[in-house]
C-alpha positions as CSV (number, residue, x, y, z in Angstrom):
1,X,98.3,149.7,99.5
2,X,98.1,148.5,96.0
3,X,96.3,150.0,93.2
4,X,95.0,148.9,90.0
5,X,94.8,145.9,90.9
6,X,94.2,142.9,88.2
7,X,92.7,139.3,89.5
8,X,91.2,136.6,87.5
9,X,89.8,133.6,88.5
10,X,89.7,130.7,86.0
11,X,87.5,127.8,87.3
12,X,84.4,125.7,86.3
13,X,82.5,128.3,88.9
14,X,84.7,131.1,88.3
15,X,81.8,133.5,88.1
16,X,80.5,132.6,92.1
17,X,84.4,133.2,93.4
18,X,84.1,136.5,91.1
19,X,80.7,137.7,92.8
20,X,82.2,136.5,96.6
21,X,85.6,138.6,96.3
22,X,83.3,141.4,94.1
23,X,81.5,141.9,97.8
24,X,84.8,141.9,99.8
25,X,86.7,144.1,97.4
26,X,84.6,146.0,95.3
27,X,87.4,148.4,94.6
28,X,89.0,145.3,92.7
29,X,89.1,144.6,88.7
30,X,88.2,141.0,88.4
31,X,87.3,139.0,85.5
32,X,87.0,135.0,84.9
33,X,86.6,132.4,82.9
34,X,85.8,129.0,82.7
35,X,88.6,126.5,83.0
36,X,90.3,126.0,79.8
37,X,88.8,128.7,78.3
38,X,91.4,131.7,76.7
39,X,90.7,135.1,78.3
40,X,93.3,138.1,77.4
41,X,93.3,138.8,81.4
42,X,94.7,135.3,82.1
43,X,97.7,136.8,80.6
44,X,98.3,140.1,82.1
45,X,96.4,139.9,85.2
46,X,98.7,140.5,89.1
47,X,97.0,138.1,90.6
48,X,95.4,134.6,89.6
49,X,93.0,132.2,91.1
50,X,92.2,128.8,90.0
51,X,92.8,125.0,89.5
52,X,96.0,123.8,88.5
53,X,93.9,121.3,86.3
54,X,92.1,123.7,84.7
55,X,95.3,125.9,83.9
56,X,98.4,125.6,81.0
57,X,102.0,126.1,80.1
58,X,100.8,129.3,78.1
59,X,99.4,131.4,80.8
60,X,102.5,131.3,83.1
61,X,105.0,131.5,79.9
62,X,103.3,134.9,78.6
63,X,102.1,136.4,82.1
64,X,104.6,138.6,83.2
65,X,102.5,140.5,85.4
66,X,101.7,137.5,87.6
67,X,102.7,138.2,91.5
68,X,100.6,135.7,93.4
69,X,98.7,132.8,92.4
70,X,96.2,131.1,94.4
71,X,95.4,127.5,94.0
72,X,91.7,126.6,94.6
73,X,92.7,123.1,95.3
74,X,95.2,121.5,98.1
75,X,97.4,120.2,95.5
76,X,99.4,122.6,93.4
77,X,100.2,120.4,90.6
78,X,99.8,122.4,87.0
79,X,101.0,125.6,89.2
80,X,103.8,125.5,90.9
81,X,105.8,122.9,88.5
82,X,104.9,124.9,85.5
83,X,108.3,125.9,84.4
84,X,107.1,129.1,83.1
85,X,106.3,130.7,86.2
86,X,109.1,132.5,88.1
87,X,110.3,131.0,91.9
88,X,109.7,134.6,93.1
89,X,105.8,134.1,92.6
90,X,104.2,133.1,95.6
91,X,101.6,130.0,95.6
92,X,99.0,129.4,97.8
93,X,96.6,126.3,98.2
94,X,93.7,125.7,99.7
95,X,95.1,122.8,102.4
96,X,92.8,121.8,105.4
97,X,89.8,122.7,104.0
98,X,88.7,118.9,102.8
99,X,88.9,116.5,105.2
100,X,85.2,116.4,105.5
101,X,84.3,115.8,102.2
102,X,87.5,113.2,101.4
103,X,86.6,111.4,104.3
104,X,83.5,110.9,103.4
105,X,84.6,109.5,100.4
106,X,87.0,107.2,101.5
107,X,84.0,105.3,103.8
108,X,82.0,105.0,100.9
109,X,84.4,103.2,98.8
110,X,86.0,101.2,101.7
111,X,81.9,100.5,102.8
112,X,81.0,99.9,99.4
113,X,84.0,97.2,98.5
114,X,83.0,95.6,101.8
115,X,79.3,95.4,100.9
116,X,79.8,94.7,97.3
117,X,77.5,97.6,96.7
118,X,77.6,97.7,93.2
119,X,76.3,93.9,92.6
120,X,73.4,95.2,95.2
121,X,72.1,97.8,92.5
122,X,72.5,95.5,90.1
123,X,70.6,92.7,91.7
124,X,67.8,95.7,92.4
125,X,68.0,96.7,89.0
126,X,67.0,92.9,87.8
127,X,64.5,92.6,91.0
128,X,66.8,89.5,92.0
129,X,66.8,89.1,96.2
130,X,70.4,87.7,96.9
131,X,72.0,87.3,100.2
132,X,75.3,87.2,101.2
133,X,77.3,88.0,104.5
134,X,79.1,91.4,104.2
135,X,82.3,92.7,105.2
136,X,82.6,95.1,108.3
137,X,85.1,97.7,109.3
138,X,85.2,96.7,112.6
139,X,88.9,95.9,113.9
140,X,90.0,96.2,110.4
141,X,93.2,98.2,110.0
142,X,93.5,101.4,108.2
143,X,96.8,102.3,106.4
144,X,96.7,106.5,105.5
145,X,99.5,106.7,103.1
146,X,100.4,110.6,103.6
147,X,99.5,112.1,107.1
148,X,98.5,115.8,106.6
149,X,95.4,117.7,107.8
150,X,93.2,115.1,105.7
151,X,94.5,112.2,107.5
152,X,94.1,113.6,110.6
153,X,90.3,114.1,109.9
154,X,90.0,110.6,108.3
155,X,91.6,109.2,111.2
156,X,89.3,110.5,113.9
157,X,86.8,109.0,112.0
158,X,87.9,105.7,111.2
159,X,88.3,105.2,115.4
160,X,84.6,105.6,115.3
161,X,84.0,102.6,113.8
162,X,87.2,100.9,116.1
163,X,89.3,101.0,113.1
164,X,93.1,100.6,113.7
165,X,94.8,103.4,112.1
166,X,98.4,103.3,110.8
167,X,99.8,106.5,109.7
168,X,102.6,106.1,106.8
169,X,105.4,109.4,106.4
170,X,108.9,110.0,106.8
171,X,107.8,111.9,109.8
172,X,107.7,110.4,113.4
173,X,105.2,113.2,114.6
174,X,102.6,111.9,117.4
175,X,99.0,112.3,115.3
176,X,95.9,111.8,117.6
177,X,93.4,109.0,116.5
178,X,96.7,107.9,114.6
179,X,97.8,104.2,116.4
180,X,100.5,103.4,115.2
181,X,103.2,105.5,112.5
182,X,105.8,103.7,109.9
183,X,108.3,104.6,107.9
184,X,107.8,105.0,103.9
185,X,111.2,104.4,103.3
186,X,110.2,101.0,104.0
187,X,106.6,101.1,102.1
188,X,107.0,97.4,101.5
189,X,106.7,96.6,104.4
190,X,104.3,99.1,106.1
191,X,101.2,97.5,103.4
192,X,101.7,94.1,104.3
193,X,98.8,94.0,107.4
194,X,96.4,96.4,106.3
195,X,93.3,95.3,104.9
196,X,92.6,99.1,103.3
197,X,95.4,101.1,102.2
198,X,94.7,105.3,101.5
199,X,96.6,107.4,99.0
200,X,97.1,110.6,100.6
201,X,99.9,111.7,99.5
202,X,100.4,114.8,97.0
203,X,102.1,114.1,93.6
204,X,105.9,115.5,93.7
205,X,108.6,114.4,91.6
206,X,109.2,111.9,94.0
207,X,105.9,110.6,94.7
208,X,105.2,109.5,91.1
209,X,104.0,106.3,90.7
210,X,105.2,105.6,94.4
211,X,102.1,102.7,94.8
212,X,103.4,100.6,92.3
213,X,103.3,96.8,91.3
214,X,105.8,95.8,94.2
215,X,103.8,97.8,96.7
216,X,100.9,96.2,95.5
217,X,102.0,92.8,95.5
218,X,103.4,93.1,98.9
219,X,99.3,93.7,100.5
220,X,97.1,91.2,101.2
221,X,94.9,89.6,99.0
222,X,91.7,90.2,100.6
223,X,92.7,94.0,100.8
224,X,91.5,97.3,99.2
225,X,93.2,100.1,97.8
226,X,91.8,104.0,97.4
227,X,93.3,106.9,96.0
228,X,91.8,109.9,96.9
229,X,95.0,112.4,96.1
230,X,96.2,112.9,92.6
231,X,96.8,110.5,89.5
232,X,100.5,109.2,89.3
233,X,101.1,108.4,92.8
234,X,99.7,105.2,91.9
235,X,100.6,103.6,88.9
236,X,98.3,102.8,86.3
237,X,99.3,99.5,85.0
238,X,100.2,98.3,88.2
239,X,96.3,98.5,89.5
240,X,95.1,97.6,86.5
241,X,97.2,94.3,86.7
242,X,96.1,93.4,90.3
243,X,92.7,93.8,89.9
244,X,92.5,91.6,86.9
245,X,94.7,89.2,88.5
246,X,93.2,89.0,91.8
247,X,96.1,90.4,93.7
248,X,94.1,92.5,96.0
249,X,90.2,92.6,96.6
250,X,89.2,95.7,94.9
251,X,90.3,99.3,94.8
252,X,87.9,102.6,94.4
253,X,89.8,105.3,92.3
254,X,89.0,108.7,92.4
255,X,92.2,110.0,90.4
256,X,93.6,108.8,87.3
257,X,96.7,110.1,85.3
258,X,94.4,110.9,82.4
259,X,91.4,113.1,83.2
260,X,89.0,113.0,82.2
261,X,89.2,109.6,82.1
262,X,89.2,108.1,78.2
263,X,85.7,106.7,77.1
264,X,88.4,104.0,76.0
265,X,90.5,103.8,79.3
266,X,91.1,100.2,79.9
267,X,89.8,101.2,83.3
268,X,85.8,101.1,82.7
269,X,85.8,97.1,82.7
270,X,88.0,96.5,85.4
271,X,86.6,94.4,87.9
272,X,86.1,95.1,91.9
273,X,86.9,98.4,91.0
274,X,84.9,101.6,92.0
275,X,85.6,104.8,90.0
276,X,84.5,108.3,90.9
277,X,85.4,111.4,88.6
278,X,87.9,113.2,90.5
279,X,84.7,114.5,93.2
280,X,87.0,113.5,96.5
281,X,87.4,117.1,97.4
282,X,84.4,119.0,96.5
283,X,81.3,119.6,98.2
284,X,78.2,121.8,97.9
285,X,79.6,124.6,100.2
286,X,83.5,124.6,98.9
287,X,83.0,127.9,98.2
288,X,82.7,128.7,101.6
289,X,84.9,127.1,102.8
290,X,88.1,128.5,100.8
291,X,86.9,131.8,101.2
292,X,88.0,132.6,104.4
293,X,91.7,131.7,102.9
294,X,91.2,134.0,99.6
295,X,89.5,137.0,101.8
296,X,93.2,136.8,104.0
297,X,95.4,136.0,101.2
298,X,94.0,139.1,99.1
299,X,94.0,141.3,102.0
300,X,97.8,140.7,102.6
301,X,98.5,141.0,99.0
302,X,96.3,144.5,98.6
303,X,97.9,145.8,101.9
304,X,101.7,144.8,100.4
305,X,102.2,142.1,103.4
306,X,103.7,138.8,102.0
307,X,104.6,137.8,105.6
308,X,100.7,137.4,106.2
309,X,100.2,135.1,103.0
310,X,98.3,131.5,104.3
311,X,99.2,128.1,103.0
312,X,102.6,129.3,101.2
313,X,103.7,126.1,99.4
314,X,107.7,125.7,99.4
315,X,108.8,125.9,96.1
């Protein structure tokens, strides 16, 4: 077993992971801080806990002492691709834990394009009683760009409201609640019948700016596009342009390259757009549910047991 043990946990709640681990591992020395914010044990602690986000070149380039780090997020962007930490440092994420919350997400924006939910507030706003037919997702067709653990739990709901589902990967696995799977090597192609396409999809080297201005051009006009992953899958200008342009219907944005987003970010006065600050994955018991993934992840680093590590991300 290990001794002497140094964690910190750097997150905008850093101090409630800090008291859950505290009565799990009292034995532990933990210390946090807020994301962003410079602490001397960010740079000398064994183990490290946080958002990739939240985290900096500096920390990995100075830390020598780092021998796990565990994402609090499903994406390990600003973590594993730092170049200062070492291949030999295990990273963990926090994947399957969201698909309630994303999914949830996704039907609002894909219910509030439909509905035009927006002008409603405003037309309550100016007491003005306006009437006009809305948009259902009844036998519309659902295209999850990325088909992971979050797809799968978006899928099963989408064939609740009779939603055709059209998984797109490189993979030809069978996914339940999934109708129908196609190829991303020929994402061109896959877009052109959906009337709502879902970023899903993690952002790699090779997945930047992967939803671009040919991808969009190649949906439908009356269709809507959602990212829900990261900012840089889809790329900016591209979005921007076919919204002003009318080249698809709308688009609800819950990622953006920059964040936070600019209070001069061309993207404020788009129109038929729907943004949300990067809120997709979080929920008022996240806490919960990655602790179940820290408590095992600790215990197998404490007890010396990499082979018991969950949610290992390939590096």
């Amino acid at each position: 077993m290990k001794k002497n043990i140094l964690i910190h946990i750097s997150a905008f709640n850093a101090d409630i992971y800090l008291e859950e681990i505290k009565k799990l591992f009292p034995e532990i020395k933990l210390s946090c801080s807020k994301d962003n914010e410079s602490h001397d044990r960010l740079y000398d602690c064994d183990l490290l806990i946080g958002f990739g986000p939240g985290l900096n070149d500096m920390i990995f380039n100075r830390n020598k002492n780092l021998k796990f780090v565990q994402s609090l997020g499903t994406g390990v962007d600003g973590i594993a691709d730092r170049s200062g930490l070492s291949k030999s440092v295990p990273v963990s994420s926090m994947r399957g834990i969201h698909g309630p919350q994303m999914s949830e997400l996704a039907f609002m924006m894909m219910l509030s394009l439909n509905r035009n939910f927006p002008q409603l507030i405003e037309n309550q706003k100016k007491h003005r009683w306006e009437r006009n037919p809305p948009q259902v997702l009844y036998k519309k067709t659902i295209g999850l760009l990325g088909v992971g653990l979050i797809a799968e739990s978006l899928a099963r709901r989408c064939k609740a409201f009779d939603m055709k589902v059209v998984g797109i990967s490189n993979s030809n696995r069978q996914v339940e609640n999934i109708d129908e799977m196609r190829s991303r090597n020929s994402l061109v192609d896959a877009v052109k019948d959906l009337d709502y396409l879902v970023i899903l999809a993690p952002l790699t080297p090779e997945n930047r700016n992967l939803v671009n201005d040919k991808i969009i051009a190649a949906m439908k006009s009356s269709a809507y596009l959602i990212n829900i992953s990261r900012g840089g899958v889809l790329n900016d200008d591209a979005i921007i342009k076919a919204l002003k342009s009318g080249i698809i219907s709308g688009a609800g944005l819950d990622v953006f390259e920059q964040e936070p987003l600019p209070i001069d970010s061309p993207f404020w006065d788009v129109p038929n757009l729907i943004i949300t600050p990067h809120t997709a994955g979080m929920s008022e018991f996240y806490v919960k549910q990655a602790m179940p993934i820290i408590e095992k992840n600790l215990l197998a680093f404490i007890n010396d047991k990499p082979d018991e590590f969950v949610n290992l991300v390939k590096r």
